[in-house]
PDB file as gemmi writes it, atoms N, CA and C in Angstrom:
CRYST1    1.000    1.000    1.000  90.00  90.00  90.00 P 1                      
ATOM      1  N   UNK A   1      -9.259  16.858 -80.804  1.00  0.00           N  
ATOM      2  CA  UNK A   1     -10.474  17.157 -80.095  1.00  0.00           C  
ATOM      3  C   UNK A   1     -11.612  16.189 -80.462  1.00  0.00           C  
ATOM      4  N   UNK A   2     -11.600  15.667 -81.781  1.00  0.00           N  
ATOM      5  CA  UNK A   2     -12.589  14.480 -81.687  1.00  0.00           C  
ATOM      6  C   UNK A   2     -12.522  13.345 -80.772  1.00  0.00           C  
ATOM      7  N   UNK A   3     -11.527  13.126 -80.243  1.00  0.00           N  
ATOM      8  CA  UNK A   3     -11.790  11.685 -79.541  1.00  0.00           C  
ATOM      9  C   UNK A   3     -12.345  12.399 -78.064  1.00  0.00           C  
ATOM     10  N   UNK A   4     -12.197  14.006 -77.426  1.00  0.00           N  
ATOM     11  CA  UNK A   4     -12.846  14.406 -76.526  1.00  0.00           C  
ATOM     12  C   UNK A   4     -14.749  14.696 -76.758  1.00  0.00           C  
ATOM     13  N   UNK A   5     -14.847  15.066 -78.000  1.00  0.00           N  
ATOM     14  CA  UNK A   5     -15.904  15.257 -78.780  1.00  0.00           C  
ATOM     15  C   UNK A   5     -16.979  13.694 -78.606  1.00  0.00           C  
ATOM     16  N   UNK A   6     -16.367  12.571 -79.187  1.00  0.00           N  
ATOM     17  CA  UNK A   6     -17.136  11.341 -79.061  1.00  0.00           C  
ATOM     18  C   UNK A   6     -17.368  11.168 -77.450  1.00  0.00           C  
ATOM     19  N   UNK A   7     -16.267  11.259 -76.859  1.00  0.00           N  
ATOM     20  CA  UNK A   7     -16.363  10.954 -75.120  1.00  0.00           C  
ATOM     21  C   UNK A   7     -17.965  12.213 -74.363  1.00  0.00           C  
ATOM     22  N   UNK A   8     -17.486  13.703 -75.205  1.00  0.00           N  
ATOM     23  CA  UNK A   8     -18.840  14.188 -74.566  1.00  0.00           C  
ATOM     24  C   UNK A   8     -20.007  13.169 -75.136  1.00  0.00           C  
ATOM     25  N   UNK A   9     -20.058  13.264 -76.194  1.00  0.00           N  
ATOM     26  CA  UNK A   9     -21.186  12.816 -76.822  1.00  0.00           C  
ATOM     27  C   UNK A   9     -21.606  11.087 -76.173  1.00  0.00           C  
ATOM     28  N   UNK A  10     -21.054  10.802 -75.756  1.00  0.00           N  
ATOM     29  CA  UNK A  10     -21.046   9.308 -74.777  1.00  0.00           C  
ATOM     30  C   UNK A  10     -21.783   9.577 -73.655  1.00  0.00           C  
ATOM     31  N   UNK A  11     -21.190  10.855 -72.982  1.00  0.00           N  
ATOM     32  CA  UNK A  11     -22.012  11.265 -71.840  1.00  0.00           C  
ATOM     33  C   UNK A  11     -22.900  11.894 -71.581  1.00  0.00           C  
ATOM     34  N   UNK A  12     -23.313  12.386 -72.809  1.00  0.00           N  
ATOM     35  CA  UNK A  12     -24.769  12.891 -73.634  1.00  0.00           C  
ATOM     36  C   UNK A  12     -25.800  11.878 -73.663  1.00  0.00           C  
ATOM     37  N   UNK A  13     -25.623  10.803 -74.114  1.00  0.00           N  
ATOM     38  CA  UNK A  13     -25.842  10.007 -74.643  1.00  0.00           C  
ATOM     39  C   UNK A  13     -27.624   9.369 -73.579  1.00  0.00           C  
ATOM     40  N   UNK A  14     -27.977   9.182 -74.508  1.00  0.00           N  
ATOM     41  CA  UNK A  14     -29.947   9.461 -73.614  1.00  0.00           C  
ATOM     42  C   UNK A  14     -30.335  10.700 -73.384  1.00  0.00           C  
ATOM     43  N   UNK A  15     -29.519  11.376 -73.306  1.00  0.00           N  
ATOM     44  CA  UNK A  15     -30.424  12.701 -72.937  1.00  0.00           C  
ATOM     45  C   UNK A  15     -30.217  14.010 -74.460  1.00  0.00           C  
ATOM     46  N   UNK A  16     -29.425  13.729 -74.894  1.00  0.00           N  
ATOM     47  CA  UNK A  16     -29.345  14.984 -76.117  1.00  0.00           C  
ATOM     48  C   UNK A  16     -28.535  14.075 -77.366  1.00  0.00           C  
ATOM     49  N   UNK A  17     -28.845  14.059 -77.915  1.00  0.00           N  
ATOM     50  CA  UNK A  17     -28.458  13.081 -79.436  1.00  0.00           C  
ATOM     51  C   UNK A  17     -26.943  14.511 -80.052  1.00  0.00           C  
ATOM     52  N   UNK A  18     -26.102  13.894 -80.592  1.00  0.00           N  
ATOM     53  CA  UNK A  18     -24.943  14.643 -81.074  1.00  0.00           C  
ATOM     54  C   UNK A  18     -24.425  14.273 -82.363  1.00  0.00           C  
ATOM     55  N   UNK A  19     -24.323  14.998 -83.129  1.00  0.00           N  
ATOM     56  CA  UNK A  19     -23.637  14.390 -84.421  1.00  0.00           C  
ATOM     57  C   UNK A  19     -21.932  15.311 -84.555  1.00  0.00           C  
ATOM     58  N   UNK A  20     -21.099  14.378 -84.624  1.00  0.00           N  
ATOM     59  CA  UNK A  20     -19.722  14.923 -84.587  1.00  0.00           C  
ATOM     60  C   UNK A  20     -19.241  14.883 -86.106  1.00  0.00           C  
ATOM     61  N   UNK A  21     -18.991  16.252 -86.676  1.00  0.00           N  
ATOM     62  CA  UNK A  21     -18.185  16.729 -87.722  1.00  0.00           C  
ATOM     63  C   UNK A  21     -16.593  16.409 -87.684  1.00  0.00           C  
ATOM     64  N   UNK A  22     -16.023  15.778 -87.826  1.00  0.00           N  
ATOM     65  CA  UNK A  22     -14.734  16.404 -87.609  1.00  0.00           C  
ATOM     66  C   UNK A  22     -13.727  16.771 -89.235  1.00  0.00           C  
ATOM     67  N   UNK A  23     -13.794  17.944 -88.773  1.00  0.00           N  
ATOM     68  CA  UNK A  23     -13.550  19.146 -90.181  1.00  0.00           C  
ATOM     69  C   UNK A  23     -12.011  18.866 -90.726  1.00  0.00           C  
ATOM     70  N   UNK A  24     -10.828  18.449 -89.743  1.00  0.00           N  
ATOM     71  CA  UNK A  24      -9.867  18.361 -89.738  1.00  0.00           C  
ATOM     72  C   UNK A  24      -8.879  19.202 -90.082  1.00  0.00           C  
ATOM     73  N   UNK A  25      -9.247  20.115 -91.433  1.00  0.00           N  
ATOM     74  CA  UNK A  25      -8.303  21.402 -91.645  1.00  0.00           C  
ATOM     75  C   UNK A  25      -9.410  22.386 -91.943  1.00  0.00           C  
ATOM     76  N   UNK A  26      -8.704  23.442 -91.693  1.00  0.00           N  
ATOM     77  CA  UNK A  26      -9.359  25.332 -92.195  1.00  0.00           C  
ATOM     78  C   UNK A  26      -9.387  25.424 -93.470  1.00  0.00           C  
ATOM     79  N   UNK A  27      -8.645  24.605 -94.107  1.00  0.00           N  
ATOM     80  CA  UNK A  27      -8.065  25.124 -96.017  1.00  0.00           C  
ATOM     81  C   UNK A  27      -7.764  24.137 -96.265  1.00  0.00           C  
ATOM     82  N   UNK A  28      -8.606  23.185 -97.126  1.00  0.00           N  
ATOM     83  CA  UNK A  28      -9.753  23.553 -97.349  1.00  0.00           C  
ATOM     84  C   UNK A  28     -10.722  23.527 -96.348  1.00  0.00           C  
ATOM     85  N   UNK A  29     -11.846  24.310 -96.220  1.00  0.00           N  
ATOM     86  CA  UNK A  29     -13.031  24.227 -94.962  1.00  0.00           C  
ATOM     87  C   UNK A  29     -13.732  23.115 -96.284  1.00  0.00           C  
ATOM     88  N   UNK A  30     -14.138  21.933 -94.812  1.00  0.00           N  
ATOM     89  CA  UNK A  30     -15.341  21.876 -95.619  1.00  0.00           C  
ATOM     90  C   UNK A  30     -16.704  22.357 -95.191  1.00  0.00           C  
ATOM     91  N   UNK A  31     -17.281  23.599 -96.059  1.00  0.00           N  
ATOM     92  CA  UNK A  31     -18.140  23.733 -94.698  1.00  0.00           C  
ATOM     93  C   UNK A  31     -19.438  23.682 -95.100  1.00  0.00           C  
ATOM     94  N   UNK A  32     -19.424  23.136 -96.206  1.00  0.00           N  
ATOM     95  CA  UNK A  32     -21.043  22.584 -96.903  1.00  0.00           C  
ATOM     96  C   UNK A  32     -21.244  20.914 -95.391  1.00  0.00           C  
ATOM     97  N   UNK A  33     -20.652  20.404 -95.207  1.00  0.00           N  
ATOM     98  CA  UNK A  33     -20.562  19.194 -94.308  1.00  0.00           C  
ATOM     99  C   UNK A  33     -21.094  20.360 -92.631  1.00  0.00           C  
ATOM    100  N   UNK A  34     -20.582  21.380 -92.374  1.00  0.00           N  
ATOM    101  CA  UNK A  34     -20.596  21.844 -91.131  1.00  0.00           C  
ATOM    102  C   UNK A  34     -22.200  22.665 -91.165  1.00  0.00           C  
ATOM    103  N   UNK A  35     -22.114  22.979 -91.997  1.00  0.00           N  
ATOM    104  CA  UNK A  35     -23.591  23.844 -92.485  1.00  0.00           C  
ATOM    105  C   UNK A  35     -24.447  22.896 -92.345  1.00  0.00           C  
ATOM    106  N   UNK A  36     -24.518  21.861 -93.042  1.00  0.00           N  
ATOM    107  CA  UNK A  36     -25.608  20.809 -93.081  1.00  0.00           C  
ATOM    108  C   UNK A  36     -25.851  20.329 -91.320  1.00  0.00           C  
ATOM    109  N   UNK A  37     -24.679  19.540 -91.180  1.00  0.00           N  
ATOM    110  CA  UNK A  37     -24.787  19.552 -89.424  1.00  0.00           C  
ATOM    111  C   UNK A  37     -25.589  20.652 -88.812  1.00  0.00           C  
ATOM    112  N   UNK A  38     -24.931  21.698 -88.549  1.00  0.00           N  
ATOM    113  CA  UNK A  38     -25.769  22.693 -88.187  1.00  0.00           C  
ATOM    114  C   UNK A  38     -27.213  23.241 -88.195  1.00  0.00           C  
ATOM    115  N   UNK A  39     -27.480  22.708 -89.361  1.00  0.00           N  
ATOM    116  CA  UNK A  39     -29.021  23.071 -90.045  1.00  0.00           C  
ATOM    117  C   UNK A  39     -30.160  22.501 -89.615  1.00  0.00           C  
ATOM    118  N   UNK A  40     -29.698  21.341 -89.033  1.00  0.00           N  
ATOM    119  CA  UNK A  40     -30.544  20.130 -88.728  1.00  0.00           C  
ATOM    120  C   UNK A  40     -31.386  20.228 -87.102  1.00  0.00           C  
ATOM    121  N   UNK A  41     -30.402  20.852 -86.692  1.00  0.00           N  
ATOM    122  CA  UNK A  41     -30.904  21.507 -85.428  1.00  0.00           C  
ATOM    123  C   UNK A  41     -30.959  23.041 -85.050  1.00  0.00           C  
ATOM    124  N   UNK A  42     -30.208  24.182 -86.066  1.00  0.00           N  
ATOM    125  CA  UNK A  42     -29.890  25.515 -85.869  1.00  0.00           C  
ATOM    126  C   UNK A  42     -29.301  25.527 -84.552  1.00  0.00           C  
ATOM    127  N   UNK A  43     -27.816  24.382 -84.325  1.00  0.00           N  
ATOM    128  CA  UNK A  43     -27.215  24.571 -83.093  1.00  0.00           C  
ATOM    129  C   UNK A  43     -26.055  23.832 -83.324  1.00  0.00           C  
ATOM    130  N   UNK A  44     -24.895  24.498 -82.861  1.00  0.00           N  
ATOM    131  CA  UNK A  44     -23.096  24.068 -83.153  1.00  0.00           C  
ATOM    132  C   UNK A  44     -23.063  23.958 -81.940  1.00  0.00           C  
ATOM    133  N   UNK A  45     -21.901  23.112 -81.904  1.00  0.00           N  
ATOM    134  CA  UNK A  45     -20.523  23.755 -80.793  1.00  0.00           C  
ATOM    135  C   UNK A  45     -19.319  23.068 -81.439  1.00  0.00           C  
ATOM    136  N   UNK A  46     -18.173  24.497 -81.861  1.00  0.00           N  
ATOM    137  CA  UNK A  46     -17.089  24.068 -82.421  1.00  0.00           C  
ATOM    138  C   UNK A  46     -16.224  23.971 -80.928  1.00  0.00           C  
ATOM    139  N   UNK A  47     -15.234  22.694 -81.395  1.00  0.00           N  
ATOM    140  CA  UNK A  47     -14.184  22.409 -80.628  1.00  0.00           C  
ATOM    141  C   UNK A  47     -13.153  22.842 -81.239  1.00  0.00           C  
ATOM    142  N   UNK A  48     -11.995  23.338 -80.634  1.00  0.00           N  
ATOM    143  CA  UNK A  48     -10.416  23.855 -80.997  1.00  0.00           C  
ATOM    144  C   UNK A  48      -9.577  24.055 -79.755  1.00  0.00           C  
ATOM    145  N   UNK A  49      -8.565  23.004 -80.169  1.00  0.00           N  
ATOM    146  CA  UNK A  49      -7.457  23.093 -79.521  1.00  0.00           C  
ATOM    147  C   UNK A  49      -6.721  24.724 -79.729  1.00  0.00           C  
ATOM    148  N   UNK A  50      -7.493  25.527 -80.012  1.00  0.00           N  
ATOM    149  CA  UNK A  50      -6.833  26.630 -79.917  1.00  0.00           C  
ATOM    150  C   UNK A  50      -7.107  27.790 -79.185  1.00  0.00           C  
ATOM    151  N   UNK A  51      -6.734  28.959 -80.058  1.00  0.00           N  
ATOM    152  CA  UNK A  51      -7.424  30.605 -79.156  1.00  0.00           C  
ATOM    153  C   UNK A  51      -8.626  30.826 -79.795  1.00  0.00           C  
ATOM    154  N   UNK A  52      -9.641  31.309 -79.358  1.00  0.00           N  
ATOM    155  CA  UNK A  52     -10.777  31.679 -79.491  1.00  0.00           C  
ATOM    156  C   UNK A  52     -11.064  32.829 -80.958  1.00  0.00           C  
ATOM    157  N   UNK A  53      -9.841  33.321 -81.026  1.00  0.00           N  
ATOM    158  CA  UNK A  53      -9.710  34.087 -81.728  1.00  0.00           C  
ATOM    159  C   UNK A  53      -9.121  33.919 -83.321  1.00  0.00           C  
ATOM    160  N   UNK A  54      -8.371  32.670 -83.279  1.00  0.00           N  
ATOM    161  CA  UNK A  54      -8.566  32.193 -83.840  1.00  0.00           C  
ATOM    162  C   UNK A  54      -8.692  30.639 -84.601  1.00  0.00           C  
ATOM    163  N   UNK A  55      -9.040  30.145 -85.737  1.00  0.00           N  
ATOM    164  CA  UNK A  55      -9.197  29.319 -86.498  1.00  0.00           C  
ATOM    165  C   UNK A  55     -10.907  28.965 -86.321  1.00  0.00           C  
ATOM    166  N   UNK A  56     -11.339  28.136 -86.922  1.00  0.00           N  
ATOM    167  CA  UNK A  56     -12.788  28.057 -87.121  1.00  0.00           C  
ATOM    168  C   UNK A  56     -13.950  28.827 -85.980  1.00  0.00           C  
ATOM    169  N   UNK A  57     -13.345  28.613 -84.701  1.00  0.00           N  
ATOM    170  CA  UNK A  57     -14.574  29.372 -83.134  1.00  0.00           C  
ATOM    171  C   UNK A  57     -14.528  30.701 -83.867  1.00  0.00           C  
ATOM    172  N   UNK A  58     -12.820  31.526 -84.625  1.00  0.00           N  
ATOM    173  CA  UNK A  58     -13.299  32.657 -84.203  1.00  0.00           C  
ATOM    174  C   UNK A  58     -13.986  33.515 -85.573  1.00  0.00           C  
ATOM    175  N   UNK A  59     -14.489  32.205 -86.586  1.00  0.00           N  
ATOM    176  CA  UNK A  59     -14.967  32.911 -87.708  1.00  0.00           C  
ATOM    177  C   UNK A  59     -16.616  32.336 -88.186  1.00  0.00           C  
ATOM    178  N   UNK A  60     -16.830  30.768 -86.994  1.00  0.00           N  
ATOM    179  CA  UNK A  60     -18.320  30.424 -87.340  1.00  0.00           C  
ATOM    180  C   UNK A  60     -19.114  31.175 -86.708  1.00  0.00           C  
ATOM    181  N   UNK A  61     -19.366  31.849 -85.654  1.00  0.00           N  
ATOM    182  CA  UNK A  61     -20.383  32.814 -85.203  1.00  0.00           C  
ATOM    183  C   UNK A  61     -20.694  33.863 -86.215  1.00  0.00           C  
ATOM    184  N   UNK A  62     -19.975  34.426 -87.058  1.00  0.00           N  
ATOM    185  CA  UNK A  62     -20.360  35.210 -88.035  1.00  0.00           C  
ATOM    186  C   UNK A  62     -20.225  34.861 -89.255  1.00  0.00           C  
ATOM    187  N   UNK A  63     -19.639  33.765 -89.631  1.00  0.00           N  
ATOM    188  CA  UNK A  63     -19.801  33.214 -90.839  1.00  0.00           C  
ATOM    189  C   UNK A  63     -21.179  32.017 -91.234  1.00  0.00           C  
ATOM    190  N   UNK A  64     -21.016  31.606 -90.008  1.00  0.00           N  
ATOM    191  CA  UNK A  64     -22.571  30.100 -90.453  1.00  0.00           C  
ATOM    192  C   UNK A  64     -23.716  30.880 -89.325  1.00  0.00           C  
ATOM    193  N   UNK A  65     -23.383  31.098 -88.544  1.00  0.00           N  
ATOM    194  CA  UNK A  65     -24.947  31.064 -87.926  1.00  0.00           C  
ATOM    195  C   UNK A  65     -24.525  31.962 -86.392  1.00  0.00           C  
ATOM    196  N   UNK A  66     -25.398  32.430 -85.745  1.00  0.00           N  
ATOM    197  CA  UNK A  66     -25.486  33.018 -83.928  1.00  0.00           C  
ATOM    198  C   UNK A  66     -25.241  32.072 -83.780  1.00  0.00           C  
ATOM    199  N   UNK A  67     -26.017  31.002 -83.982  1.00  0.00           N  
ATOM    200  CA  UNK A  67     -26.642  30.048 -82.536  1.00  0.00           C  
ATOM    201  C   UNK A  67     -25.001  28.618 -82.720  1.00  0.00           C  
ATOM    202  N   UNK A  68     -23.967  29.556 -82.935  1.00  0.00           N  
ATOM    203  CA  UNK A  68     -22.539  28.540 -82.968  1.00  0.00           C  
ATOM    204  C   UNK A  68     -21.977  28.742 -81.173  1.00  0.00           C  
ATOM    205  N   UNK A  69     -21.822  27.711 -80.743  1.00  0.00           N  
ATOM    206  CA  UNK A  69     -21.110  28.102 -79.145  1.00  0.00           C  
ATOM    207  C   UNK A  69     -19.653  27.312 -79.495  1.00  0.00           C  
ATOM    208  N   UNK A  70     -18.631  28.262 -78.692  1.00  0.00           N  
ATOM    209  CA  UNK A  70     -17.075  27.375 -79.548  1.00  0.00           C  
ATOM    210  C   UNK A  70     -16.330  26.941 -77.514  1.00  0.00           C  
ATOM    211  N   UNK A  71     -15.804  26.229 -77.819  1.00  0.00           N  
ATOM    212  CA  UNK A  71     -14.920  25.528 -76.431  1.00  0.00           C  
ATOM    213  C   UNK A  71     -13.558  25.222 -76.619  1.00  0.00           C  
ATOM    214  N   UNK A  72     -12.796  26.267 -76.607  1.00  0.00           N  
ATOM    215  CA  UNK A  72     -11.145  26.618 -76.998  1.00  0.00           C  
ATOM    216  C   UNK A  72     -10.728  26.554 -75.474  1.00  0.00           C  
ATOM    217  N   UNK A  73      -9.329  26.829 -75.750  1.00  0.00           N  
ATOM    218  CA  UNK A  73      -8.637  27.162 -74.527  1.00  0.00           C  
ATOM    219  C   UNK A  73      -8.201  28.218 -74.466  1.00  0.00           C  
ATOM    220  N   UNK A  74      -8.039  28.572 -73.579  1.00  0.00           N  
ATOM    221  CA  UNK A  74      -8.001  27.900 -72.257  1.00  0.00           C  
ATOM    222  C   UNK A  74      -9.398  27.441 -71.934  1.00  0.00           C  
ATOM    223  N   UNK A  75      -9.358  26.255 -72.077  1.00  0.00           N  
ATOM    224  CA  UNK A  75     -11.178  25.682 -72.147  1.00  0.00           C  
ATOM    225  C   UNK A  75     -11.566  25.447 -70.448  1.00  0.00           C  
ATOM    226  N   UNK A  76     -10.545  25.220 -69.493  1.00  0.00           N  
ATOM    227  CA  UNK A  76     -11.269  25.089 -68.327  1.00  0.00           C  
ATOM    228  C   UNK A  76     -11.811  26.796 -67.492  1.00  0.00           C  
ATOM    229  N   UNK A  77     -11.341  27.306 -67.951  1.00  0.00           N  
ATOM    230  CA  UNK A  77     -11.409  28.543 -67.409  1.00  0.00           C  
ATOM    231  C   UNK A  77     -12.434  29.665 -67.565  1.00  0.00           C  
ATOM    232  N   UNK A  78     -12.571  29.127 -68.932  1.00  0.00           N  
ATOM    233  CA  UNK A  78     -14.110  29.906 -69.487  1.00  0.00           C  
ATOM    234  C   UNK A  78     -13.509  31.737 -70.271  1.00  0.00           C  
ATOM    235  N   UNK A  79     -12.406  32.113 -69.502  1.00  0.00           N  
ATOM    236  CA  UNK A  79     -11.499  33.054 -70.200  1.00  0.00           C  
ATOM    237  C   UNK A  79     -11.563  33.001 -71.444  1.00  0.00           C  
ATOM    238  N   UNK A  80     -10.853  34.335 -72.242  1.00  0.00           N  
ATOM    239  CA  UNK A  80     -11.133  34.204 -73.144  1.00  0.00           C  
ATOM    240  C   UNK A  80      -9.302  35.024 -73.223  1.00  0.00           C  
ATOM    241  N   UNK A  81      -8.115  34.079 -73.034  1.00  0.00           N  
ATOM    242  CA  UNK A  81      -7.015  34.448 -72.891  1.00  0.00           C  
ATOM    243  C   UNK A  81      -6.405  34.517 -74.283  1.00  0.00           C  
ATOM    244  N   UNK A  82      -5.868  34.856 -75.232  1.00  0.00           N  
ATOM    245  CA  UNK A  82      -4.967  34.795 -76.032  1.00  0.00           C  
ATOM    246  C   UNK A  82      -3.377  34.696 -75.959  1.00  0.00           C  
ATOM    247  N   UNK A  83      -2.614  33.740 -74.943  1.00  0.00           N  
ATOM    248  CA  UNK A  83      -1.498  33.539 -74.839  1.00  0.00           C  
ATOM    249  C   UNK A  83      -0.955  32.513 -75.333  1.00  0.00           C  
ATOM    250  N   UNK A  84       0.294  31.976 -75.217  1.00  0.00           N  
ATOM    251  CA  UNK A  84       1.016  31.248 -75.513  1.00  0.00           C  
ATOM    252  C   UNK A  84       0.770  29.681 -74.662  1.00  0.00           C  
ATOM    253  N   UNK A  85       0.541  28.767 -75.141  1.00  0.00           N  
ATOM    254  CA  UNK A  85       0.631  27.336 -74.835  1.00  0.00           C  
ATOM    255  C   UNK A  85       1.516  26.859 -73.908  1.00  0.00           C  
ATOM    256  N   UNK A  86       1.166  26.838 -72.207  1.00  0.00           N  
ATOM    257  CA  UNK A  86       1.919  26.696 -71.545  1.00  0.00           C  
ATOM    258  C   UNK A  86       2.891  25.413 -71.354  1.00  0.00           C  
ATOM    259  N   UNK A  87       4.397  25.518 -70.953  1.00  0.00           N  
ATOM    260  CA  UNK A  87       5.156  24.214 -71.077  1.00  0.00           C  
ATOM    261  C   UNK A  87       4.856  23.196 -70.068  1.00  0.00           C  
ATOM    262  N   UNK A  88       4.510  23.648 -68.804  1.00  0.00           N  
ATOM    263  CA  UNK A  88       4.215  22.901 -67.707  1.00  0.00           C  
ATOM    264  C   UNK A  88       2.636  21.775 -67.811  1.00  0.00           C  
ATOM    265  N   UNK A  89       3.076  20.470 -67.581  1.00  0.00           N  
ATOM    266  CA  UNK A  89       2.177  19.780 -68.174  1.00  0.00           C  
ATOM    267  C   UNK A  89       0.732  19.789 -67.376  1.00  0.00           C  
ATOM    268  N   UNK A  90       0.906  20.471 -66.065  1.00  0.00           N  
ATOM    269  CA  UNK A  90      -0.498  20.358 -65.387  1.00  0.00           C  
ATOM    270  C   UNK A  90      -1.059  21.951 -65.858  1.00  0.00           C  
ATOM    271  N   UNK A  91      -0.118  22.820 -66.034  1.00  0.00           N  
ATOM    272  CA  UNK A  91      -1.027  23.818 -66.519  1.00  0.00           C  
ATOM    273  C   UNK A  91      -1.761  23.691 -68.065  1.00  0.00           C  
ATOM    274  N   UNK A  92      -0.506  22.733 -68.684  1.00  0.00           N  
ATOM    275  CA  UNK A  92      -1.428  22.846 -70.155  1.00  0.00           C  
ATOM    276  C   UNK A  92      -2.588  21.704 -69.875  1.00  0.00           C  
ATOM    277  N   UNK A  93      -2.806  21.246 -68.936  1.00  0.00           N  
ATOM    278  CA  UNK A  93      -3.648  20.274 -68.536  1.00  0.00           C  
ATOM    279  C   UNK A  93      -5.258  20.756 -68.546  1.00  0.00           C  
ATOM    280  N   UNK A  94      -4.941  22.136 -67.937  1.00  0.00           N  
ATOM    281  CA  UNK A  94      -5.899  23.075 -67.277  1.00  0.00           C  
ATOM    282  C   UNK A  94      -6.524  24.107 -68.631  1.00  0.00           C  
ATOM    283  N   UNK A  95      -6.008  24.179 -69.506  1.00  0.00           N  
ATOM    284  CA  UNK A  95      -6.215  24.835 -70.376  1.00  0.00           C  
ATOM    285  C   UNK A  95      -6.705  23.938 -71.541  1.00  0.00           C  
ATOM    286  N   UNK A  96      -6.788  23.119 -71.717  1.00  0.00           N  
ATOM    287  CA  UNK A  96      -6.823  22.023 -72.844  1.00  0.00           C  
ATOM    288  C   UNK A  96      -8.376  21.894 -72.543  1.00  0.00           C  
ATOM    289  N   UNK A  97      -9.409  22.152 -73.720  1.00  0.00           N  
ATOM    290  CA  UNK A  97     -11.212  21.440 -73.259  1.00  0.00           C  
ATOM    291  C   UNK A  97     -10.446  20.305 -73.287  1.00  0.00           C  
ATOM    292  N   UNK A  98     -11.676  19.603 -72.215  1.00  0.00           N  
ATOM    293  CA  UNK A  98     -11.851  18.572 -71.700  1.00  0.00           C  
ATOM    294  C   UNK A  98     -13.411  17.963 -72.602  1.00  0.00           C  
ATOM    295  N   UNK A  99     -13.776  16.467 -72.162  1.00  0.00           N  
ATOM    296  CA  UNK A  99     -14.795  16.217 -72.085  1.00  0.00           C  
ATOM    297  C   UNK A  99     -16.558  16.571 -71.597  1.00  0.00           C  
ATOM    298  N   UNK A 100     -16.029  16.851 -69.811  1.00  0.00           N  
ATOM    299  CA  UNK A 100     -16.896  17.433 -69.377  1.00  0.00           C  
ATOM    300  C   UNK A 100     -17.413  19.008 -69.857  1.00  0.00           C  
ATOM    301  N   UNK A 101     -16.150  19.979 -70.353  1.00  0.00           N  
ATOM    302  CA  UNK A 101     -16.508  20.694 -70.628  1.00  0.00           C  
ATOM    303  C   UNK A 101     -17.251  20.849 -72.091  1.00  0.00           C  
ATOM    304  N   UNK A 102     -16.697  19.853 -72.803  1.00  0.00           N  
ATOM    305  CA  UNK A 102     -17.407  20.270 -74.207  1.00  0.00           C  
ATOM    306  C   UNK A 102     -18.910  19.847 -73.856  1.00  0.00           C  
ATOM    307  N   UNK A 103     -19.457  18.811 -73.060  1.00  0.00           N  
ATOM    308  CA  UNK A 103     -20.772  18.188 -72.598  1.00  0.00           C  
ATOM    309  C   UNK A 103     -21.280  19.444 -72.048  1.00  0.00           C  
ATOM    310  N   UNK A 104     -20.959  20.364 -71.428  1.00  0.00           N  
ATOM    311  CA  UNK A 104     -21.653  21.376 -70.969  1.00  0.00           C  
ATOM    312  C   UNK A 104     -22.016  22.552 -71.877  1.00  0.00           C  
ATOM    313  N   UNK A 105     -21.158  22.666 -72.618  1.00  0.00           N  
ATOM    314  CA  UNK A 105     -21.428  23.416 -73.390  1.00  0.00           C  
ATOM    315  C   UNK A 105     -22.397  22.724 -74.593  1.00  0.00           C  
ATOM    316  N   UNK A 106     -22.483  21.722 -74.779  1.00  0.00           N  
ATOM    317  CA  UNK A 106     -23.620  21.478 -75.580  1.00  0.00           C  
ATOM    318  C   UNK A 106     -24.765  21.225 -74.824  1.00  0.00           C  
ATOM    319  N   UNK A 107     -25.024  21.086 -73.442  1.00  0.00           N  
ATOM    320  CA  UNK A 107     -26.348  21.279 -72.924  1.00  0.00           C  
ATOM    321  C   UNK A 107     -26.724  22.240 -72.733  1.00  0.00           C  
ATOM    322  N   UNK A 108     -25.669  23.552 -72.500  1.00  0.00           N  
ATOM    323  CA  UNK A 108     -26.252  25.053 -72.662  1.00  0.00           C  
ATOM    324  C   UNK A 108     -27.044  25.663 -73.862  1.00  0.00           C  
ATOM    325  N   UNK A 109     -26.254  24.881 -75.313  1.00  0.00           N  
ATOM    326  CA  UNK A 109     -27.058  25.303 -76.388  1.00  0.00           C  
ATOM    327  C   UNK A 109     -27.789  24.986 -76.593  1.00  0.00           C  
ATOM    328  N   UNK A 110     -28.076  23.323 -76.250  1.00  0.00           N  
ATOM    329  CA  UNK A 110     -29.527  22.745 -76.346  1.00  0.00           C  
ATOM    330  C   UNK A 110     -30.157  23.487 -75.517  1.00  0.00           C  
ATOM    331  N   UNK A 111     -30.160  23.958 -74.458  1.00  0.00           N  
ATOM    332  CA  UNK A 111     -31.191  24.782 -73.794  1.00  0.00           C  
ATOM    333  C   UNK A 111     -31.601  23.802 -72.151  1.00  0.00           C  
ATOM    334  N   UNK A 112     -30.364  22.936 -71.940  1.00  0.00           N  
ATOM    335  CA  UNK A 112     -30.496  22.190 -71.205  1.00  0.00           C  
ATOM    336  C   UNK A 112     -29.831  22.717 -69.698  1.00  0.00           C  
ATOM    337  N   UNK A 113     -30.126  21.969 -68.503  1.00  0.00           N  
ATOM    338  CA  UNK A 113     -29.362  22.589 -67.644  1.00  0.00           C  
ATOM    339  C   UNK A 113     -28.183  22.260 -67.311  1.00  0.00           C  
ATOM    340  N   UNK A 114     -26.840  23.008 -66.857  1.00  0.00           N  
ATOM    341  CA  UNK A 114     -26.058  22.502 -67.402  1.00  0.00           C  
ATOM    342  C   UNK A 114     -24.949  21.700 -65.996  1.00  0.00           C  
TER     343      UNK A 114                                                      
END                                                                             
């Protein structure tokens, strides 16, 4: 998800400034590095190739701060599905955040329109 992460942040780019964490594992967290990020503006958005439920989306809203917005998958859909990783490559296509979507979701938290 970082190389989708730099691409939002590209298309950000003049209008909302972005600083990209990339945490790489849960265990160890580093999350003195994610905290600090965070602090600087009192505004996240975690990326995960995963379910919402879990790995980092589904424990920073109540562990670091409210103001965390997370962009999992099924990321095009906005759902909040907990299933299995589909085999078909245009559906896992559809489920995978994208670029555009992580860009939207960080202009929502900035308070931008989106």
């Amino acid at each position: 998800m970082s190389v989708l992460a730099l691409q939002a942040a590209d298309e950000l780019r003049g209008g909302i400034s972005c600083e990209i964490v990339d945490l790489r594992t849960l265990n160890p967290l580093d999350a003195d590095t994610f905290i600090a990020s965070a602090r600087k503006t009192g505004r996240a958005v975690v990326v995960e190739e995963c379910w919402r439920s879990a790995g980092l989306a589904a424990i920073s809203p109540t562990a670091f701060t409210k103001r965390v917005s997370t962009v999992c998958w099924p990321g095009q859909t906005g759902r909040r599905l907990d299933v299995p990783m589909p085999y078909s490559r245009e559906i896992e296509n559809c489920c995978i955040p994208r670029a555009e979507t992580i860009a939207s979701a960080v202009r929502e938290r900035a308070g931008r329109s989106v």
